[in-house]
N, C-alpha and C positions, 0 to 999 in steps of 0.2 A: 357390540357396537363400540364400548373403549377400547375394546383390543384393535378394532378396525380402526379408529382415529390417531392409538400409538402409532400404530406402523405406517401410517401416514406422514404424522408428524416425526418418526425416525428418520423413514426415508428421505422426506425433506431436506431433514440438518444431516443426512451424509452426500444428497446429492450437494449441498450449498460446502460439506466441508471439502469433498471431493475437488469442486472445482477451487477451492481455496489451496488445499493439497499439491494439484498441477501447477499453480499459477507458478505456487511456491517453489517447483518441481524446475519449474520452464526459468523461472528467475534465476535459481541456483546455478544451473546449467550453463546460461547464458553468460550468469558472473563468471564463470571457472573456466570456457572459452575464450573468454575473449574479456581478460581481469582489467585489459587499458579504458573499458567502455562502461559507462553505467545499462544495469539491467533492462530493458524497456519490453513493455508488451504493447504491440500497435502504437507503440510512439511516447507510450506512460511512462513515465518515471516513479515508481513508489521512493519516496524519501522519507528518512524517518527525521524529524526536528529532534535538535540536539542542545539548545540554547532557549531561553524563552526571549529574543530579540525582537520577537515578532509581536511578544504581548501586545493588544488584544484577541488579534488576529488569530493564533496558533498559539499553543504552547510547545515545551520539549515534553517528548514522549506521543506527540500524534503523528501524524502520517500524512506526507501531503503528496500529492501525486500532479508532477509537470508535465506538460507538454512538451513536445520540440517546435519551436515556434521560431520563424523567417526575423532579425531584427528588426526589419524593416514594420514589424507588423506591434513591435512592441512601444505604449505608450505610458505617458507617466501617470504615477497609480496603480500601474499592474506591477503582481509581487513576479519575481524573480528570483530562477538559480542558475547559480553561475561557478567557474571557479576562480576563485584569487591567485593570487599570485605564490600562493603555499602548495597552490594543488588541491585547497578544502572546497567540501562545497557550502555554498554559502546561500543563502535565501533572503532575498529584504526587496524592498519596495522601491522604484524607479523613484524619485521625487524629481528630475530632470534631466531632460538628453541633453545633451551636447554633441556640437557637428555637425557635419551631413548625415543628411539619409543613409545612405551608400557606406560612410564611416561613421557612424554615428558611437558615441559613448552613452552608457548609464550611469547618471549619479544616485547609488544607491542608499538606504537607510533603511535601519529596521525601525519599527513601529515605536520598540521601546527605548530606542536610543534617543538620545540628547542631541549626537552630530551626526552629520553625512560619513558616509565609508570613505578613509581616502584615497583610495584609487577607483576611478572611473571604471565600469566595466565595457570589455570592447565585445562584439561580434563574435568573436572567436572563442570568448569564455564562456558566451550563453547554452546554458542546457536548456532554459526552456521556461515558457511561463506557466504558472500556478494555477490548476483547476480548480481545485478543491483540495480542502482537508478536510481528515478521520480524527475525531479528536481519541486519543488513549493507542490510535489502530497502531503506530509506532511499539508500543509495548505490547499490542498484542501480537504483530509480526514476531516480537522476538521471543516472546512466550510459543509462540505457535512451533517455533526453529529450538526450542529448548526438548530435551528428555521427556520432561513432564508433559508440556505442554503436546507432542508426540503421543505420548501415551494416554492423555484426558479427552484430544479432539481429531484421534485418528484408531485408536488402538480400541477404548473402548467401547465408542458408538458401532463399531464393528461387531466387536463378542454381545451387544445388544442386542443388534440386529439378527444376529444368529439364533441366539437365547430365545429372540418372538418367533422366528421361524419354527425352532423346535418345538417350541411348547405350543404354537398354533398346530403343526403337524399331528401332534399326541392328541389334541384337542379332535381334532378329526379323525383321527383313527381311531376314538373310541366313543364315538357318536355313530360310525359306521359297524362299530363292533354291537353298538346298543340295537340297528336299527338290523341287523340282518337274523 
């Protein structure tokens, strides 16, 4: 009965690391394609926060995953990434548009800042707005992409998984050896 709920619950975290594995797999890929574009699966952006600007919101070290989203659709209040005029990407909170619709600008702020950002952001810089954040997921992405992390959440639930198969197998082979 507990060897039946391990291999349940192995199964589980290698089906959930598996698809962690691909995601990981499909993002790599996709950066090394085509290195001018941020990674996206169905539109996602994973970002990893690098600043804590955003306190209370986010800290650095979690993970926040954007949308790609029409500007037209974006309002003040909703967090935003965009890129600056350095090429970085950057994450903060609308606090007012400026312009038309059509041309419209964001005046951005992060949470934990004092002033407004000083350049507006246009249309053209918007990657997308903020679904959700992972809080710590940022370090666990990079832990996941590290040697160790490779070998602790790919490598060994693997030689586990095998270890229960074997030692289930013996198991049966020698209840069929007891019973004939």
């Amino acid at each position: 009965m507990v060897g039946k709920m391990v291999r349940i619950a192995l199964n589980s975290l290698l089906g959930v690391l598996f698809v962690l594995f691909l995601a990981s797999v499909f993002l790599l890929i996709q950066g090394r394609m085509n290195p001018d574009e941020l990674p996206s699966v169905f539109g996602y952006h994973p970002l990893t926060v690098l600043s804590n600007s955003m306190e209370p919101a986010f800290s650095a070290g979690d993970m926040i995953l954007t949308k790609q989203t029409n500007p037209s659709d974006i309002q003040t209040g909703d967090v935003i990434s965009f890129y600056n005029e350095e090429e970085e990407i950057i994450t903060h909170r609308v606090v007012e548009i400026a312009g038309k619709q059509d041309e419209a600008a964001f005046v951005t702020q992060g949470d934990n800042n004092n002033v407004k950002d000083d350049t507006a952001v246009t249309g053209a810089q918007l990657i997308g707005k903020m679904q959700f954040s992972l809080p710590y997921g940022g370090h666990l992405a990079q832990f996941f992409g590290s040697p160790a992390g490779i070998i602790l959440f790919i490598i060994l639930p693997v030689f586990a998984y095998i270890g229960i198969e074997i030692y289930e197998r013996l198991g049966r082979d020698k209840k069929s050896e007891q019973t004939v």
